[in-house]
mmCIF file of the N, C-alpha and C atoms, coordinates in Angstrom:
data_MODEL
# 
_entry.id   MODEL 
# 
loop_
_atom_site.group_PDB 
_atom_site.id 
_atom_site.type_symbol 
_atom_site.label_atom_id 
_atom_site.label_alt_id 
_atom_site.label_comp_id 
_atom_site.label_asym_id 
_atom_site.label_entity_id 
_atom_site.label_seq_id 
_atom_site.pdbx_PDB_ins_code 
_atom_site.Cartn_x 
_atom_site.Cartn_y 
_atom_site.Cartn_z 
_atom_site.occupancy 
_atom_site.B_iso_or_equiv 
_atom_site.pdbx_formal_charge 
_atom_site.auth_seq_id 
_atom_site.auth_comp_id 
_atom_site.auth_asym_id 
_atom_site.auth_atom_id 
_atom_site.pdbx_PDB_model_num 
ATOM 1   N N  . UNK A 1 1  ? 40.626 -51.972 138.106 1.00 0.00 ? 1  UNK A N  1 
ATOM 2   C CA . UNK A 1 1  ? 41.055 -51.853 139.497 1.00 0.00 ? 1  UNK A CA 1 
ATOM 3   C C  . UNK A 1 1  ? 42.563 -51.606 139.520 1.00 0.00 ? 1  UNK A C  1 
ATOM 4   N N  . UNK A 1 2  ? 42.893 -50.866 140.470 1.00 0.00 ? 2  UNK A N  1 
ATOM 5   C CA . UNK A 1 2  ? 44.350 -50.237 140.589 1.00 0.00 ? 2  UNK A CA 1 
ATOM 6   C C  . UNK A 1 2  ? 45.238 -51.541 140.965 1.00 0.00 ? 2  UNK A C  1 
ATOM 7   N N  . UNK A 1 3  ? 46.474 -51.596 140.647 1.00 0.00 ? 3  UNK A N  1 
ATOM 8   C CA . UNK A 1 3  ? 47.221 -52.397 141.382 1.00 0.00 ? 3  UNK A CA 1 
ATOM 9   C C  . UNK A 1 3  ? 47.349 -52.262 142.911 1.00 0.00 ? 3  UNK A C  1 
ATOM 10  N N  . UNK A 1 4  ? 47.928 -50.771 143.117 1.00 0.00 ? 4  UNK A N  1 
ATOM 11  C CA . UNK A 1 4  ? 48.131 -50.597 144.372 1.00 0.00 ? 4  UNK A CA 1 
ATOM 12  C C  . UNK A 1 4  ? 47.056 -50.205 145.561 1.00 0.00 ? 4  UNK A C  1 
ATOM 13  N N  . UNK A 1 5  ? 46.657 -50.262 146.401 1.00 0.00 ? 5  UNK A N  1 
ATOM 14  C CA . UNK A 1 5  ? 45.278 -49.879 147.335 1.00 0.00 ? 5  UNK A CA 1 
ATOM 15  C C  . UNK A 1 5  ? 46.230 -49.219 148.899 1.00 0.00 ? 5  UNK A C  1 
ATOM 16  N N  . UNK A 1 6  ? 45.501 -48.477 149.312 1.00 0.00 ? 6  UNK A N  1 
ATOM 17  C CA . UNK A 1 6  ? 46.255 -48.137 151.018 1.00 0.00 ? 6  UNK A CA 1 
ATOM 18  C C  . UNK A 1 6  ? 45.044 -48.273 151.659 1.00 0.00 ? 6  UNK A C  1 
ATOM 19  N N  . UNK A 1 7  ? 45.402 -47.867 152.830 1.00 0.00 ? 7  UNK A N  1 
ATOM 20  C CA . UNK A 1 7  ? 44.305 -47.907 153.994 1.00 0.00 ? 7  UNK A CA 1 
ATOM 21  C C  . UNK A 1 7  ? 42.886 -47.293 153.746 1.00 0.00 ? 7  UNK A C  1 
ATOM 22  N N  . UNK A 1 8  ? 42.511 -45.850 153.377 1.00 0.00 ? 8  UNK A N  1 
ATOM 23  C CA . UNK A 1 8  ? 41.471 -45.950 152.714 1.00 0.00 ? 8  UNK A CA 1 
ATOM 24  C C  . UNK A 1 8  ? 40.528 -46.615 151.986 1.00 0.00 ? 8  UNK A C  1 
ATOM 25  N N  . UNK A 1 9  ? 41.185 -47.488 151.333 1.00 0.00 ? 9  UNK A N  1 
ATOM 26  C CA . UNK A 1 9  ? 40.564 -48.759 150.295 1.00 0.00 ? 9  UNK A CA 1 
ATOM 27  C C  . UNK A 1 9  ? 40.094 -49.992 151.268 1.00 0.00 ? 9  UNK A C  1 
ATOM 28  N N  . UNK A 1 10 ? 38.983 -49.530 152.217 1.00 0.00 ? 10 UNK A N  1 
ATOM 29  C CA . UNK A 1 10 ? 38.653 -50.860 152.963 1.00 0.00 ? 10 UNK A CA 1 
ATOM 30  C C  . UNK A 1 10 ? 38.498 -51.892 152.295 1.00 0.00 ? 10 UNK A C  1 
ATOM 31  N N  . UNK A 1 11 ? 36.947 -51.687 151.343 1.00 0.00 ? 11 UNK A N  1 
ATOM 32  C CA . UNK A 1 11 ? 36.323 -52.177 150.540 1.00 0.00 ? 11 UNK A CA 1 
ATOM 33  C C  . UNK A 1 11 ? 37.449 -53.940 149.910 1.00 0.00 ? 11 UNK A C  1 
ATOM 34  N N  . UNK A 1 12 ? 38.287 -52.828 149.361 1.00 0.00 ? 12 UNK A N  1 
ATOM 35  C CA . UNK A 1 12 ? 39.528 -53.606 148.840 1.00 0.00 ? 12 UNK A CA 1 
ATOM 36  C C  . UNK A 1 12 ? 40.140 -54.876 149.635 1.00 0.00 ? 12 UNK A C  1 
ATOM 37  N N  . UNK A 1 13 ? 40.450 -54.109 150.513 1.00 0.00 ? 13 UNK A N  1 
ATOM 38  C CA . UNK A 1 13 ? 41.370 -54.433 151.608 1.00 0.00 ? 13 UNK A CA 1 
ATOM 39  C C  . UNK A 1 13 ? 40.672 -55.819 152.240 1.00 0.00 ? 13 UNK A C  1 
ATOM 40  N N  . UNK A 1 14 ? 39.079 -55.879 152.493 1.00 0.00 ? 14 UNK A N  1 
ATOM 41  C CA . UNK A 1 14 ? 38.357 -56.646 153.240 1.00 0.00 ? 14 UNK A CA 1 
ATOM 42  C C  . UNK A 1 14 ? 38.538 -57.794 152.269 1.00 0.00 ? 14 UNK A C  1 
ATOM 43  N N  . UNK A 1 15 ? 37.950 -57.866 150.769 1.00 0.00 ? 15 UNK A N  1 
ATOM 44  C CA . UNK A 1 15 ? 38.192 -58.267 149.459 1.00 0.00 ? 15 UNK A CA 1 
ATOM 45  C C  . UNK A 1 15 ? 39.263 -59.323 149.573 1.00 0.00 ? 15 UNK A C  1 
ATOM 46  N N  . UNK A 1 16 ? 40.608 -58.111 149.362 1.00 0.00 ? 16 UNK A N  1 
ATOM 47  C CA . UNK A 1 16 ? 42.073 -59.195 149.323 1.00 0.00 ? 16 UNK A CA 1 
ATOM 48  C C  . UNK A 1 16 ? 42.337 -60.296 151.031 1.00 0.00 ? 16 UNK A C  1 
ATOM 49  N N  . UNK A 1 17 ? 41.634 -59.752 152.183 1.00 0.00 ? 17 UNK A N  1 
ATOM 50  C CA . UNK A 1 17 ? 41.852 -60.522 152.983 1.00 0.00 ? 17 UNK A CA 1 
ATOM 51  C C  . UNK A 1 17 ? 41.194 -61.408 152.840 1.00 0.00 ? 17 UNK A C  1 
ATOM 52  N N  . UNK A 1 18 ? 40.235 -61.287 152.198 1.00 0.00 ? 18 UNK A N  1 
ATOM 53  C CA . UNK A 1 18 ? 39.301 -62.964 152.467 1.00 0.00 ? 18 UNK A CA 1 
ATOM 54  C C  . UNK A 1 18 ? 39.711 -63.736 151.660 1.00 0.00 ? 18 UNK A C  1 
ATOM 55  N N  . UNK A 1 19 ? 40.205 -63.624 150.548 1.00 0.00 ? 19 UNK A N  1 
ATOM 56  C CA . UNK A 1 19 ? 40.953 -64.263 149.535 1.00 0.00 ? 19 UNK A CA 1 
ATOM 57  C C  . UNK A 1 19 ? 42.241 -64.694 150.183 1.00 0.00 ? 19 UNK A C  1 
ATOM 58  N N  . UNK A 1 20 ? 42.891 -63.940 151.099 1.00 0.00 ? 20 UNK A N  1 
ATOM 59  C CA . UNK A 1 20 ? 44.468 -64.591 151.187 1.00 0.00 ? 20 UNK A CA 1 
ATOM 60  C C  . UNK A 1 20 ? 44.285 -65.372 152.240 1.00 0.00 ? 20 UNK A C  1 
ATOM 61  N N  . UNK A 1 21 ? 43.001 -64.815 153.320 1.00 0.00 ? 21 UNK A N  1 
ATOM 62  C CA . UNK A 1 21 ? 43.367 -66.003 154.087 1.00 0.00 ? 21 UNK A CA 1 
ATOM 63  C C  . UNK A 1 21 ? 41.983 -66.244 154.658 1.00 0.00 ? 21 UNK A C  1 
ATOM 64  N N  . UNK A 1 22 ? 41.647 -67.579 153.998 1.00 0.00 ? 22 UNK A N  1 
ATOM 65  C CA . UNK A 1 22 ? 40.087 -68.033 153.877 1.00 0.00 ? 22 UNK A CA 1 
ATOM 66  C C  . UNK A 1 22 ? 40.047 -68.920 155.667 1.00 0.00 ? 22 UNK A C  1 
ATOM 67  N N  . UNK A 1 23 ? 40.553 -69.472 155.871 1.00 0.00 ? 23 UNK A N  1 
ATOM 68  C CA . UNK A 1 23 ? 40.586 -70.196 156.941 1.00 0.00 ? 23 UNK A CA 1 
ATOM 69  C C  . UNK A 1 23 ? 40.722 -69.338 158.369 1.00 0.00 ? 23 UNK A C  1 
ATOM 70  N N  . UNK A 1 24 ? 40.969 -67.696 158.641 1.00 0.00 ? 24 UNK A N  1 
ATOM 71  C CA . UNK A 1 24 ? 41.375 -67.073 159.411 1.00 0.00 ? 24 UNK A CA 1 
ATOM 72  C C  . UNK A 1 24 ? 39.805 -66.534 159.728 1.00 0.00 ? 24 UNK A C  1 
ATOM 73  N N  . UNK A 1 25 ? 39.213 -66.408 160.640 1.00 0.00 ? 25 UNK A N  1 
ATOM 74  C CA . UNK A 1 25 ? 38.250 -65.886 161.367 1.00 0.00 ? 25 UNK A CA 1 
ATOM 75  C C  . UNK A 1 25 ? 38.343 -64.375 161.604 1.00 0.00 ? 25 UNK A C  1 
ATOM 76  N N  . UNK A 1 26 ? 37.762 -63.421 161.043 1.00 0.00 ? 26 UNK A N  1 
ATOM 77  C CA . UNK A 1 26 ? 37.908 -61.977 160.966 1.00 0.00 ? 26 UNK A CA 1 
ATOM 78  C C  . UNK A 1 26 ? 37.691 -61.445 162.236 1.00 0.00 ? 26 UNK A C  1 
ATOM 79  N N  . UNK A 1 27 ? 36.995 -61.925 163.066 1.00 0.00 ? 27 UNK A N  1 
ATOM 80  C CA . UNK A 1 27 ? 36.504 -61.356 164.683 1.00 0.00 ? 27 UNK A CA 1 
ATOM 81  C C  . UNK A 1 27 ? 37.335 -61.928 165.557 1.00 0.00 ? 27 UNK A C  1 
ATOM 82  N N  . UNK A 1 28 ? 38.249 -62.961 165.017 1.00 0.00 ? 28 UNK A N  1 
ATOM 83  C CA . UNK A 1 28 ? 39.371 -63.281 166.244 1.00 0.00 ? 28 UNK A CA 1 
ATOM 84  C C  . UNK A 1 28 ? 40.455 -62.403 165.944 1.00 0.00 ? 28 UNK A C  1 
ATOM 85  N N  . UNK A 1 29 ? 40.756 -61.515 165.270 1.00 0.00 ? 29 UNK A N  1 
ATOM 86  C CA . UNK A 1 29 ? 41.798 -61.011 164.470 1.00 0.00 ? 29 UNK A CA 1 
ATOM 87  C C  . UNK A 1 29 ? 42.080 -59.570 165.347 1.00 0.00 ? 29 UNK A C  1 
ATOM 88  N N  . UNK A 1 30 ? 43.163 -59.611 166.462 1.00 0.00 ? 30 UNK A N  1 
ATOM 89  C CA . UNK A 1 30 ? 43.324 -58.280 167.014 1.00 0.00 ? 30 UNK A CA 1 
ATOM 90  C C  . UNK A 1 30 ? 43.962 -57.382 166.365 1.00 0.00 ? 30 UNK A C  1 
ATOM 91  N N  . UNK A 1 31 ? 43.646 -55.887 166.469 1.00 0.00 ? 31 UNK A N  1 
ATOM 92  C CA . UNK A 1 31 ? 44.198 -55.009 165.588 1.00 0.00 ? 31 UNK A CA 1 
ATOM 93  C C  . UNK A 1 31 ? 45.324 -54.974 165.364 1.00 0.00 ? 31 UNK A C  1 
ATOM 94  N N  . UNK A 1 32 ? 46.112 -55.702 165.915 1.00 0.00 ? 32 UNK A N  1 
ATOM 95  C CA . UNK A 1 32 ? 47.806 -55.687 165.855 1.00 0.00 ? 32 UNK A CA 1 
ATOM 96  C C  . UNK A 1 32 ? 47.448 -56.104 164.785 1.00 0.00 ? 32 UNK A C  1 
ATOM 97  N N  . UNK A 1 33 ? 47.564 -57.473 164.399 1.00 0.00 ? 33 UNK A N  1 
ATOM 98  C CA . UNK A 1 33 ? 47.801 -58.411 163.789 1.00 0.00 ? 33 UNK A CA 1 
ATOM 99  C C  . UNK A 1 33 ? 46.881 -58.069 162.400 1.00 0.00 ? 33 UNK A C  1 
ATOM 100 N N  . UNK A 1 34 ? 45.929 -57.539 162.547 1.00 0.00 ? 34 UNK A N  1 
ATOM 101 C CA . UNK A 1 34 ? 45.440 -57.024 160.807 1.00 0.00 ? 34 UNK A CA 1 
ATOM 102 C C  . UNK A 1 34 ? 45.993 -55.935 160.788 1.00 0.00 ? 34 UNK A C  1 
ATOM 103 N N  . UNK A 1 35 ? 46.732 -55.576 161.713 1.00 0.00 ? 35 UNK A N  1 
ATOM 104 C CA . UNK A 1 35 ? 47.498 -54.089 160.829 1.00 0.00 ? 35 UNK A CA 1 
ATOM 105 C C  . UNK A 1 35 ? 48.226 -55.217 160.159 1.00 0.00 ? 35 UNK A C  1 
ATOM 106 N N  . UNK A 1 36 ? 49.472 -55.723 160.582 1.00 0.00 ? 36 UNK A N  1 
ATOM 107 C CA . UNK A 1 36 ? 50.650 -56.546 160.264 1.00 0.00 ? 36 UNK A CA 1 
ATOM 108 C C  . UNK A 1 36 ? 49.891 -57.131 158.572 1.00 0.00 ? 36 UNK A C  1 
ATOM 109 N N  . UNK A 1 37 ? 48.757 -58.021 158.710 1.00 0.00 ? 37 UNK A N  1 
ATOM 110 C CA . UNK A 1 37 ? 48.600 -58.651 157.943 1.00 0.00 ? 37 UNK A CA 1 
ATOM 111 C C  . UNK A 1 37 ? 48.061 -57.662 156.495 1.00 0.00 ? 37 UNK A C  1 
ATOM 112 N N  . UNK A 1 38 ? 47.378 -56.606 156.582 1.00 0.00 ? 38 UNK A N  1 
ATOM 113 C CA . UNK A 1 38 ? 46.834 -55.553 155.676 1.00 0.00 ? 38 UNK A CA 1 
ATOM 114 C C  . UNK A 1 38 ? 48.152 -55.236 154.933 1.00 0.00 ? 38 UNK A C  1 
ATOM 115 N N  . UNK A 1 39 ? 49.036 -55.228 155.921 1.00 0.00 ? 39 UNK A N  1 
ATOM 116 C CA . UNK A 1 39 ? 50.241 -54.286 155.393 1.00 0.00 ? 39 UNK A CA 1 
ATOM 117 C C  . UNK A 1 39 ? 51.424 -55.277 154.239 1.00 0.00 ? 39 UNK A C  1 
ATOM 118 N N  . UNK A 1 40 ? 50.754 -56.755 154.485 1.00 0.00 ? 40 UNK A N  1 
ATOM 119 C CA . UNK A 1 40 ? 51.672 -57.718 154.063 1.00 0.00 ? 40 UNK A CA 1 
ATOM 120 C C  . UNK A 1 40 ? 50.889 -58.021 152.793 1.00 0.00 ? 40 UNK A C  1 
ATOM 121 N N  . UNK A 1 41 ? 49.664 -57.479 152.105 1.00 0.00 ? 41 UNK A N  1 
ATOM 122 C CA . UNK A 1 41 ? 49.135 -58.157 151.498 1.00 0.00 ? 41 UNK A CA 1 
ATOM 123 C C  . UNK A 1 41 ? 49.846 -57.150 150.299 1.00 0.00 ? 41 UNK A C  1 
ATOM 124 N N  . UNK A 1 42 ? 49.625 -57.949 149.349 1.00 0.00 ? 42 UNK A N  1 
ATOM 125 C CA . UNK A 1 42 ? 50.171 -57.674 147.323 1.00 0.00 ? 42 UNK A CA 1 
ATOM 126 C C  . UNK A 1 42 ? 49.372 -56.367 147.346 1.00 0.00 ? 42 UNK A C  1 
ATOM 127 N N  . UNK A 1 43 ? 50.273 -55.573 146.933 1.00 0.00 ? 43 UNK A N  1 
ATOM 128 C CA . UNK A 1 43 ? 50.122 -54.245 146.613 1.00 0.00 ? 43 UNK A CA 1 
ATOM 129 C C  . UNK A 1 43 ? 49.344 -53.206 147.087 1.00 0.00 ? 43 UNK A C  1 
ATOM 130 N N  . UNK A 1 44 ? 49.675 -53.615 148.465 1.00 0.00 ? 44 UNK A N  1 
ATOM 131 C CA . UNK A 1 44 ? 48.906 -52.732 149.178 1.00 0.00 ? 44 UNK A CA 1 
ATOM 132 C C  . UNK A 1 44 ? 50.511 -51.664 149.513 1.00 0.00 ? 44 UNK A C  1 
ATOM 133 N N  . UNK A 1 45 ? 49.868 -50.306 149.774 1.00 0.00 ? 45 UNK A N  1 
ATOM 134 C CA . UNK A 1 45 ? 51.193 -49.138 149.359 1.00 0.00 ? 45 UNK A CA 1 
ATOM 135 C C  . UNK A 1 45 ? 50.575 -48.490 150.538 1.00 0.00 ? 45 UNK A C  1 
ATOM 136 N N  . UNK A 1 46 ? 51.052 -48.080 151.601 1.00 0.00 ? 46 UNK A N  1 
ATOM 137 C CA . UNK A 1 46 ? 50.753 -47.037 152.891 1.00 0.00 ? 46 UNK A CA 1 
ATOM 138 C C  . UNK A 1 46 ? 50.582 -45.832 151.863 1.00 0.00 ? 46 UNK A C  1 
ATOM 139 N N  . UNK A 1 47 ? 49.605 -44.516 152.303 1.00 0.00 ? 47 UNK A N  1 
ATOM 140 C CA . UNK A 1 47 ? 49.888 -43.833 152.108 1.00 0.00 ? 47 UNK A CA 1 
ATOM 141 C C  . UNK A 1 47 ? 49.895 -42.276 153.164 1.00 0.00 ? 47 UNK A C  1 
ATOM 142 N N  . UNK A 1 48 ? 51.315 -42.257 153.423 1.00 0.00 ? 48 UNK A N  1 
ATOM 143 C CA . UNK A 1 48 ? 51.261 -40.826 154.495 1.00 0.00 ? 48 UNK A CA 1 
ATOM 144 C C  . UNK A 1 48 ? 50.712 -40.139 154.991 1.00 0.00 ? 48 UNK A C  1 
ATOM 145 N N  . UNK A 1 49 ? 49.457 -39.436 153.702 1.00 0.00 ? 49 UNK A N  1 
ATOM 146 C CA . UNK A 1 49 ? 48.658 -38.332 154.079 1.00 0.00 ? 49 UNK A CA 1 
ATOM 147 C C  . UNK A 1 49 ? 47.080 -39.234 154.612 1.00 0.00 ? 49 UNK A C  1 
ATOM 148 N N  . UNK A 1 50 ? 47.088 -40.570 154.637 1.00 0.00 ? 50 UNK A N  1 
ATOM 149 C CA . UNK A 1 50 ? 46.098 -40.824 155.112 1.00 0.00 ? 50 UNK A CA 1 
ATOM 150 C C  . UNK A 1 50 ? 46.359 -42.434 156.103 1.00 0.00 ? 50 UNK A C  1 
ATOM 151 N N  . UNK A 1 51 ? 47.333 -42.398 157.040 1.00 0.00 ? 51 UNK A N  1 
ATOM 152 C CA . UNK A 1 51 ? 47.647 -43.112 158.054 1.00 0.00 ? 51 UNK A CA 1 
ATOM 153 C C  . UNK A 1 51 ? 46.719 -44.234 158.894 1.00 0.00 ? 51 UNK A C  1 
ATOM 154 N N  . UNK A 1 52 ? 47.042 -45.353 159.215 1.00 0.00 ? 52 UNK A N  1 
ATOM 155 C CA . UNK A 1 52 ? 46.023 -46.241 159.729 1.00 0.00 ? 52 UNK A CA 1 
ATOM 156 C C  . UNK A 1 52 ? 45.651 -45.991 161.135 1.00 0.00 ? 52 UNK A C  1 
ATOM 157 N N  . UNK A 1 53 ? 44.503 -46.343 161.669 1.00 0.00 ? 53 UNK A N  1 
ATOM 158 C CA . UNK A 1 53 ? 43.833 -45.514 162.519 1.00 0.00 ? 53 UNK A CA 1 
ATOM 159 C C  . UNK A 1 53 ? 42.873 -46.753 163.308 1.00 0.00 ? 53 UNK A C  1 
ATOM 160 N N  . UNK A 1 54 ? 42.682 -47.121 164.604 1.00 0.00 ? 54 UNK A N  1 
ATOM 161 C CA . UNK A 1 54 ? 41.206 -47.744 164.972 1.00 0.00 ? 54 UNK A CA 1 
ATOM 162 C C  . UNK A 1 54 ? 40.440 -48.005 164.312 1.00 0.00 ? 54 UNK A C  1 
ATOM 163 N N  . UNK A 1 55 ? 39.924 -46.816 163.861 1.00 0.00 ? 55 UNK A N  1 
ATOM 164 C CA . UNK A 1 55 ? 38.466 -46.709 163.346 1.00 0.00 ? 55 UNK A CA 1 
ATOM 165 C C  . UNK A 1 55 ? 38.658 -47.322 161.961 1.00 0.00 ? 55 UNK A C  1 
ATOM 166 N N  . UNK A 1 56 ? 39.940 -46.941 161.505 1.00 0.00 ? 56 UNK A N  1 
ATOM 167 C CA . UNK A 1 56 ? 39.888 -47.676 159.796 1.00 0.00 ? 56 UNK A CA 1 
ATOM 168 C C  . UNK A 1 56 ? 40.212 -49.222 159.951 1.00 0.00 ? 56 UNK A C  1 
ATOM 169 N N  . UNK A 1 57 ? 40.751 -49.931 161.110 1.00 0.00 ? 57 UNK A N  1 
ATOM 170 C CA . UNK A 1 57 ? 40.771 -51.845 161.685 1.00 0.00 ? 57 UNK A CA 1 
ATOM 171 C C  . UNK A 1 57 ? 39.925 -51.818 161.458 1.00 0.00 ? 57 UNK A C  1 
ATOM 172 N N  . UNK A 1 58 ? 38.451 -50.892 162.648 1.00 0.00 ? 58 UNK A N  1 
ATOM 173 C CA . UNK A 1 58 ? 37.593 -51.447 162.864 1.00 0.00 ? 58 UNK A CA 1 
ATOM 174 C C  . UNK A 1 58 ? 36.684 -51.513 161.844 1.00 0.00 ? 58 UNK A C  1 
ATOM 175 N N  . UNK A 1 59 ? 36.761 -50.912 160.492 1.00 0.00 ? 59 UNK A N  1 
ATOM 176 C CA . UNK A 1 59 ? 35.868 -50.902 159.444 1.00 0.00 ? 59 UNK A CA 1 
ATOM 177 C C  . UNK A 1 59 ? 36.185 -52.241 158.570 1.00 0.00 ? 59 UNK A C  1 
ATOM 178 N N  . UNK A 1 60 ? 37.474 -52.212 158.391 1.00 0.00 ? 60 UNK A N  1 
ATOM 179 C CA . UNK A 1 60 ? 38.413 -53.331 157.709 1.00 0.00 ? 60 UNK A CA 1 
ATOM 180 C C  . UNK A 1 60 ? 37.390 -54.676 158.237 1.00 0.00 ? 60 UNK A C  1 
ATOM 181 N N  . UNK A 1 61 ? 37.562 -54.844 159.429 1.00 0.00 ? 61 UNK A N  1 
ATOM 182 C CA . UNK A 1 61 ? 37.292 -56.215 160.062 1.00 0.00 ? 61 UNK A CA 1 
ATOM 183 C C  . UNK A 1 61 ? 36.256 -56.344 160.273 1.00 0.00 ? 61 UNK A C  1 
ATOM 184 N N  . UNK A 1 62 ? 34.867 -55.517 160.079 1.00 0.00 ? 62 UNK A N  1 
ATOM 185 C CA . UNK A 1 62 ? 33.439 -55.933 160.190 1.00 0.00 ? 62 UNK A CA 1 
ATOM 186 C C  . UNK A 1 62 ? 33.366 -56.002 158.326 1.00 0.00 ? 62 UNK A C  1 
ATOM 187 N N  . UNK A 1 63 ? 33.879 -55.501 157.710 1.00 0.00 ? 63 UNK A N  1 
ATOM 188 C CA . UNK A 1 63 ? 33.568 -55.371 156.189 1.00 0.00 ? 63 UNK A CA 1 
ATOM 189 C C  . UNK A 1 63 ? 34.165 -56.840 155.688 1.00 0.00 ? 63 UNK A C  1 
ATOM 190 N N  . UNK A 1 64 ? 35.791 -57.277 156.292 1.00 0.00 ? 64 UNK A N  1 
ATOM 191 C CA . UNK A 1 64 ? 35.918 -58.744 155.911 1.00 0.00 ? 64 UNK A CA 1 
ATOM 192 C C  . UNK A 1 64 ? 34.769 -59.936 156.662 1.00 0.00 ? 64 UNK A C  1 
ATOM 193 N N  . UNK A 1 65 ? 34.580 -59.570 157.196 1.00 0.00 ? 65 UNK A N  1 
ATOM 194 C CA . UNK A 1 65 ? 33.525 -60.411 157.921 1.00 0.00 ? 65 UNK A CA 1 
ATOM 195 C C  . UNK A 1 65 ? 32.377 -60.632 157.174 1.00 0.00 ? 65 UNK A C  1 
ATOM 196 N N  . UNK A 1 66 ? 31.958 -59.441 157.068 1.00 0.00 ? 66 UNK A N  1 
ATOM 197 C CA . UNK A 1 66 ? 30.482 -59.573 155.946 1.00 0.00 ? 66 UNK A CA 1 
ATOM 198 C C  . UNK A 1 66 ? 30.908 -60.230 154.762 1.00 0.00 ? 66 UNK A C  1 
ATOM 199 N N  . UNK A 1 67 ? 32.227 -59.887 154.597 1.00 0.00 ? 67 UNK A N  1 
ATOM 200 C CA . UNK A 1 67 ? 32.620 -60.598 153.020 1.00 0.00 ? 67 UNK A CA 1 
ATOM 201 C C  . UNK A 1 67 ? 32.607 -61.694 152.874 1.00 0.00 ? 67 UNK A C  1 
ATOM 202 N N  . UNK A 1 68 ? 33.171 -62.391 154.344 1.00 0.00 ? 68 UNK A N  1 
ATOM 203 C CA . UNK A 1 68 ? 33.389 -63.917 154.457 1.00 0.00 ? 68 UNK A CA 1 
ATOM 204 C C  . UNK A 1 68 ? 31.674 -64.644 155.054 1.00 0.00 ? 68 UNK A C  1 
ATOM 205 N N  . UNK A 1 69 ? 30.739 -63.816 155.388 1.00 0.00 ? 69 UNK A N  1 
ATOM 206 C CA . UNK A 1 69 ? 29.312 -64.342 155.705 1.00 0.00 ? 69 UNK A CA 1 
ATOM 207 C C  . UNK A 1 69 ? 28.802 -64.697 154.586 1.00 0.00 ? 69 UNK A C  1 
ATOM 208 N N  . UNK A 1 70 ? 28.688 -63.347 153.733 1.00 0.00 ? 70 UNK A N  1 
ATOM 209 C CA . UNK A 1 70 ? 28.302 -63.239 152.262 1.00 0.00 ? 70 UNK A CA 1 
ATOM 210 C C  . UNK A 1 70 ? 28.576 -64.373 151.536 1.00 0.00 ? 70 UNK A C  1 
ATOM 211 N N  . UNK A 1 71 ? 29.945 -64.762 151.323 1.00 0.00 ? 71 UNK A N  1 
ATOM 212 C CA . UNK A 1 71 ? 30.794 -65.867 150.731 1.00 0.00 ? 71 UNK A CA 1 
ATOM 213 C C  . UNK A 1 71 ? 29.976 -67.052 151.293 1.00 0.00 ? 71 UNK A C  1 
ATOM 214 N N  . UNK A 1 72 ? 29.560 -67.233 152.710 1.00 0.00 ? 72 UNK A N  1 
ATOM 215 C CA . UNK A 1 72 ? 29.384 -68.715 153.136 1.00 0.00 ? 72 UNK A CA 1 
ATOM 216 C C  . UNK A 1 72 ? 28.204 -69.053 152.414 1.00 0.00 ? 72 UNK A C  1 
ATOM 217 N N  . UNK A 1 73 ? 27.227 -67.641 152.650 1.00 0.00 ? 73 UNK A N  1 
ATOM 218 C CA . UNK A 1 73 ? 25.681 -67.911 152.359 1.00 0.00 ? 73 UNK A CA 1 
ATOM 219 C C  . UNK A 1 73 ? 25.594 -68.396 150.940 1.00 0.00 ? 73 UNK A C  1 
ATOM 220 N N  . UNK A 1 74 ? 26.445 -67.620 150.357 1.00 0.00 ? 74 UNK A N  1 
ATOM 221 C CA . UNK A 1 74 ? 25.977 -67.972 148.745 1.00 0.00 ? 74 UNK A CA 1 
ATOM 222 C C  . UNK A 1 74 ? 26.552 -69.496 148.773 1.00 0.00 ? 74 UNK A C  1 
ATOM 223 N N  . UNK A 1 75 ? 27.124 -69.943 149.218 1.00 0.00 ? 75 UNK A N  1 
ATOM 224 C CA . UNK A 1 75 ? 27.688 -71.411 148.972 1.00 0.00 ? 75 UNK A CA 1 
ATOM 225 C C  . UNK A 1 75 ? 26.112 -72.487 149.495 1.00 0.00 ? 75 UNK A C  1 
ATOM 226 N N  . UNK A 1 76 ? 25.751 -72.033 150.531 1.00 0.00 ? 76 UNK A N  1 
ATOM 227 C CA . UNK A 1 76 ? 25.056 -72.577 150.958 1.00 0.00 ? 76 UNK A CA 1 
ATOM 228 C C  . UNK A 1 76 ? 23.425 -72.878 150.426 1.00 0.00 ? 76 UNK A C  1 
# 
């Protein structure tokens, strides 16, 4: 796996959020604020030719969600 990931890299992206912040609820999370937070995470690198967008939040934040369901069930 690459060090660096951008916006394209939901997959990733959903991944490193559930890990950095386990206690944060993915469906309370307005797009401001997971831009802010996507953009703050370890080695994540913008990249120009492919800019953040609605539609790429809105993939981000149903994909951390499943990540963090996924996560509960198997505990359970």
């Amino acid at each position: 796996m690459s060090d660096t990931f951008h916006w394209l890299d939901v997959e990733r992206i959903a991944e490193e959020l559930d890990e950095a912040h386990p206690g944060k609820d993915p469906l309370s999370v307005r797009f401001t604020e997971l831009r802010a937070i996507v953009q703050g995470l370890p080695g994540f690198a913008a990249d120009p030719a492919h800019p953040c967008n609605e539609r790429i939040l809105e993939t981000i934040q149903m994909l951390w969600h499943e990540e963090r369901t996924g996560a509960e069930r198997e505990r359970d």
